[in-house]
mmCIF file of the N, C-alpha and C atoms, coordinates in Angstrom:
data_MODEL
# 
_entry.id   MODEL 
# 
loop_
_atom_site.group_PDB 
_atom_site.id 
_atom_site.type_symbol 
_atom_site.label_atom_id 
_atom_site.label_alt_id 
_atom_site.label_comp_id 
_atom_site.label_asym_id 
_atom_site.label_entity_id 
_atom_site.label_seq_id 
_atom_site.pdbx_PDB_ins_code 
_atom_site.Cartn_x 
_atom_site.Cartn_y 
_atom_site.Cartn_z 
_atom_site.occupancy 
_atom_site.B_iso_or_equiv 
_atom_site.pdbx_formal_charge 
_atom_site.auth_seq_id 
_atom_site.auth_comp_id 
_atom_site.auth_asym_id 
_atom_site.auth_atom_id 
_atom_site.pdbx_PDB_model_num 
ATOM 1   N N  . UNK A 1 1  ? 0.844   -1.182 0.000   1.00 0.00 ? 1  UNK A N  1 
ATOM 2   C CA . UNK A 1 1  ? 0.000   0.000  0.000   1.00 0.00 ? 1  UNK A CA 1 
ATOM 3   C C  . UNK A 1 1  ? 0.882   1.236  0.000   1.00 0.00 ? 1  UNK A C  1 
ATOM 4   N N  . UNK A 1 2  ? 0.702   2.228  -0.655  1.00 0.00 ? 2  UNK A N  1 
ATOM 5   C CA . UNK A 1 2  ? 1.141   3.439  -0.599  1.00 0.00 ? 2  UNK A CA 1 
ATOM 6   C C  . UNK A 1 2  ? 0.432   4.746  0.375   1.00 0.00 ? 2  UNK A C  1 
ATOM 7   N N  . UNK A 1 3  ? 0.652   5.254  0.862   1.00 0.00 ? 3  UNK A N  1 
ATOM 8   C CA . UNK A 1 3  ? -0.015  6.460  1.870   1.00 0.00 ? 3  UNK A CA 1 
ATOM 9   C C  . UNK A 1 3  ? 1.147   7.655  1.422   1.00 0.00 ? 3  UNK A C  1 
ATOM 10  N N  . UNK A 1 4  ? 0.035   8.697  0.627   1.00 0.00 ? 4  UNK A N  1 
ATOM 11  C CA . UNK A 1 4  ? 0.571   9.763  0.276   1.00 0.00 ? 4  UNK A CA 1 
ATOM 12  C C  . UNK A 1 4  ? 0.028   10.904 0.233   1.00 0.00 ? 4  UNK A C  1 
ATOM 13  N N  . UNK A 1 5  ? 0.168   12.116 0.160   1.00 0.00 ? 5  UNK A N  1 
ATOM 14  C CA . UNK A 1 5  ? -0.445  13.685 0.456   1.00 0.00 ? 5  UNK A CA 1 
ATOM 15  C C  . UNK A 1 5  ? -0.796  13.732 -1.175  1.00 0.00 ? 5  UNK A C  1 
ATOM 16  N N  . UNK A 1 6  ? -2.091  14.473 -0.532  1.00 0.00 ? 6  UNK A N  1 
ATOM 17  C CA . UNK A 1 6  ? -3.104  14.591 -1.612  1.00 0.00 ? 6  UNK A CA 1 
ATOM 18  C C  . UNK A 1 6  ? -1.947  16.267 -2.572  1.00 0.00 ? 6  UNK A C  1 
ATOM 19  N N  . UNK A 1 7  ? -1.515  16.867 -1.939  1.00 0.00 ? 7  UNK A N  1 
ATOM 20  C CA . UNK A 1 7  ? -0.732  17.870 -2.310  1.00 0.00 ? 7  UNK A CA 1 
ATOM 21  C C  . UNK A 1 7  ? 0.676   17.749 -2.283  1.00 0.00 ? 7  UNK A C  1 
ATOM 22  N N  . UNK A 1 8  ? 1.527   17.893 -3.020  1.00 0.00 ? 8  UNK A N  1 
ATOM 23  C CA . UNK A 1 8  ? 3.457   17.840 -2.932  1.00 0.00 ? 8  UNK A CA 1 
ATOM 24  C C  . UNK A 1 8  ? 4.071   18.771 -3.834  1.00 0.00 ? 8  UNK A C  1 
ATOM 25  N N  . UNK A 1 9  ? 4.644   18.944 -4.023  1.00 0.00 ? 9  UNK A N  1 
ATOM 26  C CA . UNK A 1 9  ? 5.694   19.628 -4.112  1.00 0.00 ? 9  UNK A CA 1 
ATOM 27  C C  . UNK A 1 9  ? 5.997   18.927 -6.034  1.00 0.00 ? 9  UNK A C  1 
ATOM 28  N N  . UNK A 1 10 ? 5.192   19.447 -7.414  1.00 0.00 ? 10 UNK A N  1 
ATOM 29  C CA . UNK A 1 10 ? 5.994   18.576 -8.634  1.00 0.00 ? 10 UNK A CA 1 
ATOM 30  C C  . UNK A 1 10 ? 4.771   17.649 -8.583  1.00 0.00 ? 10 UNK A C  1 
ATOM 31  N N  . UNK A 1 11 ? 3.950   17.096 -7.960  1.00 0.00 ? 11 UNK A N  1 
ATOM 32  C CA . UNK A 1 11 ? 3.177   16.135 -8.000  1.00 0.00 ? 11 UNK A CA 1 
ATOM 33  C C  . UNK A 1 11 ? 2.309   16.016 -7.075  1.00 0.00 ? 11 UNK A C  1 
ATOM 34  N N  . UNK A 1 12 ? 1.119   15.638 -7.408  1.00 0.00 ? 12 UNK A N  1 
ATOM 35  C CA . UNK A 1 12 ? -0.247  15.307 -6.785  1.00 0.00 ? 12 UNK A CA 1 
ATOM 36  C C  . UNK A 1 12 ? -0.449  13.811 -6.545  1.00 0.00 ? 12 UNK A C  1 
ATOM 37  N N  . UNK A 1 13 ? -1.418  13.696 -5.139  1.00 0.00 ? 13 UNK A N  1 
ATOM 38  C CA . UNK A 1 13 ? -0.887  12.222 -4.965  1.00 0.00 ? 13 UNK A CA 1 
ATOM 39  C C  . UNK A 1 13 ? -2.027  11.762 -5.673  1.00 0.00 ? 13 UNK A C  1 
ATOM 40  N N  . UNK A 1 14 ? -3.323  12.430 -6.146  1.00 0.00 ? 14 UNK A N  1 
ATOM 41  C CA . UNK A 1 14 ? -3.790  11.473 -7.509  1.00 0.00 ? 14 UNK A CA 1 
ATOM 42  C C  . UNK A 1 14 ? -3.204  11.324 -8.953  1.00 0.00 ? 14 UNK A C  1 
ATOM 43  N N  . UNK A 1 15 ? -1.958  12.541 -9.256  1.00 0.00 ? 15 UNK A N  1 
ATOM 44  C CA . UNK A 1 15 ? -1.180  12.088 -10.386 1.00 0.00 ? 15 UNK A CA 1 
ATOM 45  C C  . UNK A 1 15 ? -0.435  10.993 -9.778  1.00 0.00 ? 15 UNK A C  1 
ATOM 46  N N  . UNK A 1 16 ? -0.271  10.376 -8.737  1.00 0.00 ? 16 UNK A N  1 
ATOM 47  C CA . UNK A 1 16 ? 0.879   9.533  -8.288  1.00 0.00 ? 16 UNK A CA 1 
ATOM 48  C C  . UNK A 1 16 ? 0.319   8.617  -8.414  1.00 0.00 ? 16 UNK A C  1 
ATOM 49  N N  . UNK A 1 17 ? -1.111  8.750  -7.398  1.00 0.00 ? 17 UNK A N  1 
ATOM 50  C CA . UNK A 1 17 ? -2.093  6.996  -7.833  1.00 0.00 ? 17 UNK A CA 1 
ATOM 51  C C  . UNK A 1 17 ? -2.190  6.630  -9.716  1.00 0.00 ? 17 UNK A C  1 
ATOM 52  N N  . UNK A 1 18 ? -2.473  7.467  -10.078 1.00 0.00 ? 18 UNK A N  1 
ATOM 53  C CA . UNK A 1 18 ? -2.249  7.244  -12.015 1.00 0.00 ? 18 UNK A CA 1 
ATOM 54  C C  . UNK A 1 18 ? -0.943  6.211  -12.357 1.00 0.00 ? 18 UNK A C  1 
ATOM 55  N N  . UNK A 1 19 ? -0.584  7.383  -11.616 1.00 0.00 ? 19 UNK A N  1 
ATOM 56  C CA . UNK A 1 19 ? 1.390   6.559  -12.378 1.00 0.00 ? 19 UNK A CA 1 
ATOM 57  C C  . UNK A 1 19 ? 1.360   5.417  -11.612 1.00 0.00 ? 19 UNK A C  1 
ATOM 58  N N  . UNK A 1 20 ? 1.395   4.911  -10.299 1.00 0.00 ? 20 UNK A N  1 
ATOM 59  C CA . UNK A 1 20 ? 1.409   3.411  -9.422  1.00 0.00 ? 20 UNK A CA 1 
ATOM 60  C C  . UNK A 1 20 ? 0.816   2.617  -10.504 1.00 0.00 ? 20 UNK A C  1 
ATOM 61  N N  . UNK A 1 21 ? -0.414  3.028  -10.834 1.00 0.00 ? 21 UNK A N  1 
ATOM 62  C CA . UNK A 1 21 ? -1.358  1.848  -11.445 1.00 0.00 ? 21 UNK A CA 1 
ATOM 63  C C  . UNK A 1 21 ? -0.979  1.984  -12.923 1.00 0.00 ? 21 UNK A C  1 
ATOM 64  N N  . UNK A 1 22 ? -0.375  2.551  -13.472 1.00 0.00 ? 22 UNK A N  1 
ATOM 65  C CA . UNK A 1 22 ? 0.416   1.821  -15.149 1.00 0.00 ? 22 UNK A CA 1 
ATOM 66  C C  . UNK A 1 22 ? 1.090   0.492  -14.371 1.00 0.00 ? 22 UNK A C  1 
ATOM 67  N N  . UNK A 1 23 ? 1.683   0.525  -13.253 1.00 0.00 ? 23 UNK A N  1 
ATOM 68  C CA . UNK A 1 23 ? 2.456   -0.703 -13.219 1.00 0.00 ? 23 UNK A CA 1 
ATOM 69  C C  . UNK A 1 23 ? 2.188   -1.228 -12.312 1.00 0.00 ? 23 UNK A C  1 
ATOM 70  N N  . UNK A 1 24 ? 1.156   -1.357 -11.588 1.00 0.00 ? 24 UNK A N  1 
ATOM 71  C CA . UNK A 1 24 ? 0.772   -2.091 -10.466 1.00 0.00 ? 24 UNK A CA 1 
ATOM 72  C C  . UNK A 1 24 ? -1.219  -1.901 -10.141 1.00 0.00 ? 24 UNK A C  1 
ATOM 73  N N  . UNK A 1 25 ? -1.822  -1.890 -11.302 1.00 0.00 ? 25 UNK A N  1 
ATOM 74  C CA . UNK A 1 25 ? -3.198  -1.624 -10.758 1.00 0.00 ? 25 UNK A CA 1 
ATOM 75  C C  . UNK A 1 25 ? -3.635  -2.254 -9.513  1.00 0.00 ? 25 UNK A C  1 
ATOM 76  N N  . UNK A 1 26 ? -3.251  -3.455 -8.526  1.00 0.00 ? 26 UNK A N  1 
ATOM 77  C CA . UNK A 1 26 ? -3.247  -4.045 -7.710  1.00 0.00 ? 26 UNK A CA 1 
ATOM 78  C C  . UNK A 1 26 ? -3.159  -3.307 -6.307  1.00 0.00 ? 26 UNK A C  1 
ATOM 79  N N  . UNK A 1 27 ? -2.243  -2.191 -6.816  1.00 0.00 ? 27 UNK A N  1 
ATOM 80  C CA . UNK A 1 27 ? -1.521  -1.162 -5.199  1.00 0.00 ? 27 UNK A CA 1 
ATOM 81  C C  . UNK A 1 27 ? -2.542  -0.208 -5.151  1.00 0.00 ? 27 UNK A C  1 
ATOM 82  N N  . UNK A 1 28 ? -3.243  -0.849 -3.872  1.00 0.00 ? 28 UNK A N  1 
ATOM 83  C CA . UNK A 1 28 ? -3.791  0.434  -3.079  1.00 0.00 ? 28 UNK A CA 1 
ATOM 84  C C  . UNK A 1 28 ? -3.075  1.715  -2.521  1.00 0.00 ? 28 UNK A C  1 
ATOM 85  N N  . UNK A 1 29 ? -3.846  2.381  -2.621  1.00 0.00 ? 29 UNK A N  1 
ATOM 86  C CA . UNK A 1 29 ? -3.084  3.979  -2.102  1.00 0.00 ? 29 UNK A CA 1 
ATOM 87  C C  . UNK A 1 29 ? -4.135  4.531  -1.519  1.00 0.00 ? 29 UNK A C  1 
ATOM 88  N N  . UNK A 1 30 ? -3.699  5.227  -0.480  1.00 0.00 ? 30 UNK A N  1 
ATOM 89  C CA . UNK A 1 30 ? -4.809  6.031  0.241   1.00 0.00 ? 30 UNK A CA 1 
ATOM 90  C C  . UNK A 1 30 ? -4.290  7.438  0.198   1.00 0.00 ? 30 UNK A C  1 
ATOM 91  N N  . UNK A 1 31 ? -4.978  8.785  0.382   1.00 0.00 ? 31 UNK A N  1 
ATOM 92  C CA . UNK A 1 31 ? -4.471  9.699  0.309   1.00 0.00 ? 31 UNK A CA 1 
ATOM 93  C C  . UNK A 1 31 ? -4.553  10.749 1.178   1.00 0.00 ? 31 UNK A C  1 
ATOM 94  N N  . UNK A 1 32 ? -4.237  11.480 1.640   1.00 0.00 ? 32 UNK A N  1 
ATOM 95  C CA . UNK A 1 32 ? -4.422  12.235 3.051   1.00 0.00 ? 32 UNK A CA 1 
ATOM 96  C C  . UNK A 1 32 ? -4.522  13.988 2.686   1.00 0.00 ? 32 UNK A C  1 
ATOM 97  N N  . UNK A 1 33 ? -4.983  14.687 3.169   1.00 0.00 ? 33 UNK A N  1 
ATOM 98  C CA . UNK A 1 33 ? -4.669  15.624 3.306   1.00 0.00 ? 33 UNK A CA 1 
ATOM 99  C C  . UNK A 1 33 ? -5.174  17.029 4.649   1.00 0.00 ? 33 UNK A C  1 
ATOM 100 N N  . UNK A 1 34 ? -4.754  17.787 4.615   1.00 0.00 ? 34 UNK A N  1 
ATOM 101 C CA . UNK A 1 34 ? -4.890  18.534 5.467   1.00 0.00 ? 34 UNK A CA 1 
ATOM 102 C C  . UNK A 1 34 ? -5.584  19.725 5.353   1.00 0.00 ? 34 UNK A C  1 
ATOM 103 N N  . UNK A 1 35 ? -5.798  20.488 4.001   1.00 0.00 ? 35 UNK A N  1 
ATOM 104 C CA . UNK A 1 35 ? -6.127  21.508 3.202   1.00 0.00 ? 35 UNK A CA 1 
ATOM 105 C C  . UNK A 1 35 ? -6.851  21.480 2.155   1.00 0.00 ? 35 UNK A C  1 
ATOM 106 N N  . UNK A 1 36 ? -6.418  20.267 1.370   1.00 0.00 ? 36 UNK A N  1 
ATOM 107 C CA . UNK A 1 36 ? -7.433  19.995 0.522   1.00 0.00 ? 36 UNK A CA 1 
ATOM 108 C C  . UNK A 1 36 ? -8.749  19.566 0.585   1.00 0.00 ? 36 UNK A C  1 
ATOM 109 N N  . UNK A 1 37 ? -9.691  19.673 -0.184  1.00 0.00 ? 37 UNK A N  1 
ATOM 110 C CA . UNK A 1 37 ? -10.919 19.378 0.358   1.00 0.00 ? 37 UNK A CA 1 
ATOM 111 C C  . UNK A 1 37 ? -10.869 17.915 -0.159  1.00 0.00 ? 37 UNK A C  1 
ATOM 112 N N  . UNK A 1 38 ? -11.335 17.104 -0.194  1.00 0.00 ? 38 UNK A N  1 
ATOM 113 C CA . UNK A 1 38 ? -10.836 15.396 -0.306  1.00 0.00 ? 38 UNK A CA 1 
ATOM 114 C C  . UNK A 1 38 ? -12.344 15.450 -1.090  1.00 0.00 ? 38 UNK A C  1 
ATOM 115 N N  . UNK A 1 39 ? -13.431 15.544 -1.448  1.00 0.00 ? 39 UNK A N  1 
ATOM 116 C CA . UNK A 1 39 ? -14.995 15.839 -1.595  1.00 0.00 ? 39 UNK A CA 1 
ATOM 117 C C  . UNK A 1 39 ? -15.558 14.122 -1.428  1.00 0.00 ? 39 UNK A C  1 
ATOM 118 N N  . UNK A 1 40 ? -16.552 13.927 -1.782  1.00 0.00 ? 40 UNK A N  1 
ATOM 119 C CA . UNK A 1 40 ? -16.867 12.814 -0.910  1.00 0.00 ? 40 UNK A CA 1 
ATOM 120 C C  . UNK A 1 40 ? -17.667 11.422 -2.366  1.00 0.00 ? 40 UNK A C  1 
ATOM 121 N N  . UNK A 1 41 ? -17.090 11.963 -3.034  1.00 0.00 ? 41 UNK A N  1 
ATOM 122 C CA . UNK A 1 41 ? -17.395 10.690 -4.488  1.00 0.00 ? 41 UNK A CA 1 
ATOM 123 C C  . UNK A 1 41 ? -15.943 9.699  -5.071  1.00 0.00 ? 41 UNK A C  1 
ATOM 124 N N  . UNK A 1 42 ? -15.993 9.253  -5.456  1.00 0.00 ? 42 UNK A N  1 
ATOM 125 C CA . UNK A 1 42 ? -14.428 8.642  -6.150  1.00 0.00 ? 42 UNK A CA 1 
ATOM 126 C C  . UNK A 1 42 ? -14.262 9.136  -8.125  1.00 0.00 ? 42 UNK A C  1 
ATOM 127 N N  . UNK A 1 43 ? -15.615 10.055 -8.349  1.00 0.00 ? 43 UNK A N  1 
ATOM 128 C CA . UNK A 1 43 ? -15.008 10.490 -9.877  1.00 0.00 ? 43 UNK A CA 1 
ATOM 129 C C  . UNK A 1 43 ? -13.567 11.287 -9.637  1.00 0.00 ? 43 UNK A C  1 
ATOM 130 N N  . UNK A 1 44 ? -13.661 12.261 -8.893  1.00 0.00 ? 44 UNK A N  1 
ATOM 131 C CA . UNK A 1 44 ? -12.115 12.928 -9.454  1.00 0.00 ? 44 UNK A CA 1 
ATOM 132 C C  . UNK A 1 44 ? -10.998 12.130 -8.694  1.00 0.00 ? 44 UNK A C  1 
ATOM 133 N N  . UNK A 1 45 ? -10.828 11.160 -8.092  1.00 0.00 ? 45 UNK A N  1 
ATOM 134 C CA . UNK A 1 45 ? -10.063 10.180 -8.018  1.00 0.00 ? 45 UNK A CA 1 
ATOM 135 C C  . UNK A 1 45 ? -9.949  9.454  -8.235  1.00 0.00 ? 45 UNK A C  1 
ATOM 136 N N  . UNK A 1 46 ? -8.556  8.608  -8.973  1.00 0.00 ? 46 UNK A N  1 
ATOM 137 C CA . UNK A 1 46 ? -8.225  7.537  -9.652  1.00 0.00 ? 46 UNK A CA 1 
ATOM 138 C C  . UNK A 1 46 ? -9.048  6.127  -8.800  1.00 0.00 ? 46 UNK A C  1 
ATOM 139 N N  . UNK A 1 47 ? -9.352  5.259  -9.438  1.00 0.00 ? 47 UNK A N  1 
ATOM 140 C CA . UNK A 1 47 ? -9.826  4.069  -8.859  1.00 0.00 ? 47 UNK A CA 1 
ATOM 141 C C  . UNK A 1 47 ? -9.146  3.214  -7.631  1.00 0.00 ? 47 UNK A C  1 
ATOM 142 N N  . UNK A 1 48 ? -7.406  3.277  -7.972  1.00 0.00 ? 48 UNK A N  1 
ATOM 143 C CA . UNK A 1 48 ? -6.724  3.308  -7.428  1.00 0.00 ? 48 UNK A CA 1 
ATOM 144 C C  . UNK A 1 48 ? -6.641  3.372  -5.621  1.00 0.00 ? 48 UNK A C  1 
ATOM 145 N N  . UNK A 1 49 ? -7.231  4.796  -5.545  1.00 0.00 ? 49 UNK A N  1 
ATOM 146 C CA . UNK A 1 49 ? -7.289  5.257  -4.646  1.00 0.00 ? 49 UNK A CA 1 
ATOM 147 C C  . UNK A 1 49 ? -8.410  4.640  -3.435  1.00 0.00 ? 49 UNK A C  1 
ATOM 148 N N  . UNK A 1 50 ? -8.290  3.848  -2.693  1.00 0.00 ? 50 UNK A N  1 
ATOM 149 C CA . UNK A 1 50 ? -9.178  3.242  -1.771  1.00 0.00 ? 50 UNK A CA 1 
ATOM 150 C C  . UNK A 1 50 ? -9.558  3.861  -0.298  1.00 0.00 ? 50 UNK A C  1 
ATOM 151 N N  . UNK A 1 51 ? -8.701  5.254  -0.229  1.00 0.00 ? 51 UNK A N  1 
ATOM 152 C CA . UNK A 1 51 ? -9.313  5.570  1.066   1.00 0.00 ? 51 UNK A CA 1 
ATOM 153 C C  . UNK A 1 51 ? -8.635  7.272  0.884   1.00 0.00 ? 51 UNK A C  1 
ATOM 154 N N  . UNK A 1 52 ? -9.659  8.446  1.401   1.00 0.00 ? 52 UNK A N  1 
ATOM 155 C CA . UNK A 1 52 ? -9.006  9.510  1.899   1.00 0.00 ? 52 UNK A CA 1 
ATOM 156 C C  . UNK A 1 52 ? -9.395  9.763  3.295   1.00 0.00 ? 52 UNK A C  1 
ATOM 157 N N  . UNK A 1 53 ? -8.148  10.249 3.852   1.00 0.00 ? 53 UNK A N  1 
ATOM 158 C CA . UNK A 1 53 ? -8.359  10.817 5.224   1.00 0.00 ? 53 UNK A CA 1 
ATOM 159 C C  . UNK A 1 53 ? -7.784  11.950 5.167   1.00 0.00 ? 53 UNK A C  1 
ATOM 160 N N  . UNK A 1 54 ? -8.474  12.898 6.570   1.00 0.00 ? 54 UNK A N  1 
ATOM 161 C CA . UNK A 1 54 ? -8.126  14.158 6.383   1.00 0.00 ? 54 UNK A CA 1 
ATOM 162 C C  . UNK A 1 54 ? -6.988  14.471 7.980   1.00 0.00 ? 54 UNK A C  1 
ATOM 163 N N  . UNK A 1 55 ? -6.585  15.313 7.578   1.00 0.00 ? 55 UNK A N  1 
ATOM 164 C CA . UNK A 1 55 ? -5.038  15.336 8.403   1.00 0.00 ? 55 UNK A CA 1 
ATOM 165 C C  . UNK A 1 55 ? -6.080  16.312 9.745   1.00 0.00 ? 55 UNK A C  1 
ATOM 166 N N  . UNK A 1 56 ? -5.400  16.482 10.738  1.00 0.00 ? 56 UNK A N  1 
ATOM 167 C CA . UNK A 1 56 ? -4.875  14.842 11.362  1.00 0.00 ? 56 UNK A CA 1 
ATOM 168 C C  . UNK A 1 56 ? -5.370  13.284 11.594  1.00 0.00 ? 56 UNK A C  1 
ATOM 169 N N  . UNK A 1 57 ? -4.475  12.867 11.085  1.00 0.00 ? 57 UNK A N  1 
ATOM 170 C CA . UNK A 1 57 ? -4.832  11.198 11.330  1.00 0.00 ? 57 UNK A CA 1 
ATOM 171 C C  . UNK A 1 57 ? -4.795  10.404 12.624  1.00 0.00 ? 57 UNK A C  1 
ATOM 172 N N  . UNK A 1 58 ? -5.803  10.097 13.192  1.00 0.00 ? 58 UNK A N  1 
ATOM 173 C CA . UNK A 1 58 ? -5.143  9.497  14.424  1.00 0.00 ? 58 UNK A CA 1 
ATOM 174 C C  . UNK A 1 58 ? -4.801  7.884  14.157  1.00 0.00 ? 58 UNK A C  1 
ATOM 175 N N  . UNK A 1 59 ? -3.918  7.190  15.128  1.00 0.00 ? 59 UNK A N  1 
ATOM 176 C CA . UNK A 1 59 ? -3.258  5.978  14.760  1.00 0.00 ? 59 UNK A CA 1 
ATOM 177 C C  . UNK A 1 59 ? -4.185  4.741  14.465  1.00 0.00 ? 59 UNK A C  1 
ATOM 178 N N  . UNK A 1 60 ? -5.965  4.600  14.918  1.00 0.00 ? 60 UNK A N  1 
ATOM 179 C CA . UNK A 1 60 ? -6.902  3.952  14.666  1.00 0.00 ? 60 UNK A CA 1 
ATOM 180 C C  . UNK A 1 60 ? -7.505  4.041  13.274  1.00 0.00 ? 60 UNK A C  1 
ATOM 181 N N  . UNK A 1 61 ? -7.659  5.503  12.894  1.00 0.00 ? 61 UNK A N  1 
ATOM 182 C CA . UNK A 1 61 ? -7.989  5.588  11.667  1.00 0.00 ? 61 UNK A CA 1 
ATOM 183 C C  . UNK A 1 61 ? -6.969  5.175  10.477  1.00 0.00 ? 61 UNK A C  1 
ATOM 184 N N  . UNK A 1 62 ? -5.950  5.035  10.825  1.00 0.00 ? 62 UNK A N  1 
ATOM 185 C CA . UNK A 1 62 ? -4.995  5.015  9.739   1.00 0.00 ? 62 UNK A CA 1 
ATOM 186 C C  . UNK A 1 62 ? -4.823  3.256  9.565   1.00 0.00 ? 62 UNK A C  1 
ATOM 187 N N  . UNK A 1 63 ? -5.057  1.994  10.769  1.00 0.00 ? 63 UNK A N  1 
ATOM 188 C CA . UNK A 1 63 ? -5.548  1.238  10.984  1.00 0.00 ? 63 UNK A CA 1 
ATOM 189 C C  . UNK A 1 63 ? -6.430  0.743  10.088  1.00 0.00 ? 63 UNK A C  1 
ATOM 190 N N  . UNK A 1 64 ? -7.284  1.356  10.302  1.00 0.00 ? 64 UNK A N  1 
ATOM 191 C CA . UNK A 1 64 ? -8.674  0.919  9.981   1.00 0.00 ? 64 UNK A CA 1 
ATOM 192 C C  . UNK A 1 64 ? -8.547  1.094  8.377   1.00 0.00 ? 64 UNK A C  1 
ATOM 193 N N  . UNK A 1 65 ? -8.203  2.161  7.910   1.00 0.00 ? 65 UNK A N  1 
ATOM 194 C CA . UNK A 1 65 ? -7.934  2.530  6.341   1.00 0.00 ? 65 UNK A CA 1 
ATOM 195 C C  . UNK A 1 65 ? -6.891  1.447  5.291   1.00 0.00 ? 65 UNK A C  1 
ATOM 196 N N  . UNK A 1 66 ? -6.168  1.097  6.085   1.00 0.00 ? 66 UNK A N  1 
ATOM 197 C CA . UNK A 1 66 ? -5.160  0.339  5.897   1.00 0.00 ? 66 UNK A CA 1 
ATOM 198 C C  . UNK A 1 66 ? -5.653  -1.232 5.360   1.00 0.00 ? 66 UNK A C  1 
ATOM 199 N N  . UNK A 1 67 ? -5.944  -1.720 6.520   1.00 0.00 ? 67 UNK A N  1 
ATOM 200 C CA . UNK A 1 67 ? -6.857  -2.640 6.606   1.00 0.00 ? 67 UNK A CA 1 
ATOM 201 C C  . UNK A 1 67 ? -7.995  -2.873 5.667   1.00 0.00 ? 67 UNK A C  1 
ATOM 202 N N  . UNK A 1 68 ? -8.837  -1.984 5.535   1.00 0.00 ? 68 UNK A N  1 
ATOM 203 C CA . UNK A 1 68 ? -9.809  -2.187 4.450   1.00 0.00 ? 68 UNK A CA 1 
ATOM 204 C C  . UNK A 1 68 ? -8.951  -2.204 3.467   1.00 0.00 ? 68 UNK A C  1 
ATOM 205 N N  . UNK A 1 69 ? -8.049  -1.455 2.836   1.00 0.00 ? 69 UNK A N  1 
ATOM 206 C CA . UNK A 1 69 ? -7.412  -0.941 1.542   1.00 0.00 ? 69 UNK A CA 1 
ATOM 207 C C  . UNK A 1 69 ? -6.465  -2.927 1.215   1.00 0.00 ? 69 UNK A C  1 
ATOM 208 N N  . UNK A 1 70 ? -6.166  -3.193 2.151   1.00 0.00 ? 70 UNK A N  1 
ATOM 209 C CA . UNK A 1 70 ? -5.309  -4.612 2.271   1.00 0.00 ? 70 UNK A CA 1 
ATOM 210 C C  . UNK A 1 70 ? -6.559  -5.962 2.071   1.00 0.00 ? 70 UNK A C  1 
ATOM 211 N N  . UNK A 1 71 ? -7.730  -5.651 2.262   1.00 0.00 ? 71 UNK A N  1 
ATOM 212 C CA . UNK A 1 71 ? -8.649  -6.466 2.712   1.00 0.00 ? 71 UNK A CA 1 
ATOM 213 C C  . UNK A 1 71 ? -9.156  -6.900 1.243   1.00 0.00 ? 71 UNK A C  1 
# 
């Protein structure tokens, strides 16, 4: 699984879920952010993408996200 910021620096972590899945459609990624608004459908996010959480994360939720995304 990958866990990455919905915002970076050169790259977005839904341009990142894109690029994972040319070579791994299999890898879940979840995406986090703090600022961004995450909105609450999966169209403007890659399929890829199996979970957003919004910052701060506490150590249950990130658990729990994980888990489903592995499941």
């Amino acid at each position: 699984a990958v866990l990455t910021d919905l915002t970076m620096p050169g790259l977005t972590g839904d341009a990142l879920a894109r690029a994972l899945a040319t070579h791994r459609a299999d890898l879940p990624v979840l995406i986090m952010s703090g600022a961004e608004p995450l909105g609450d459908g999966s169209a403007e996010l890659p399929p890829a993408v199996r979970a957003r959480l919004r910052k701060p994360i506490d150590s249950g939720q990130l658990f729990d996200a994980l888990a489903h995304a592995l499941d």
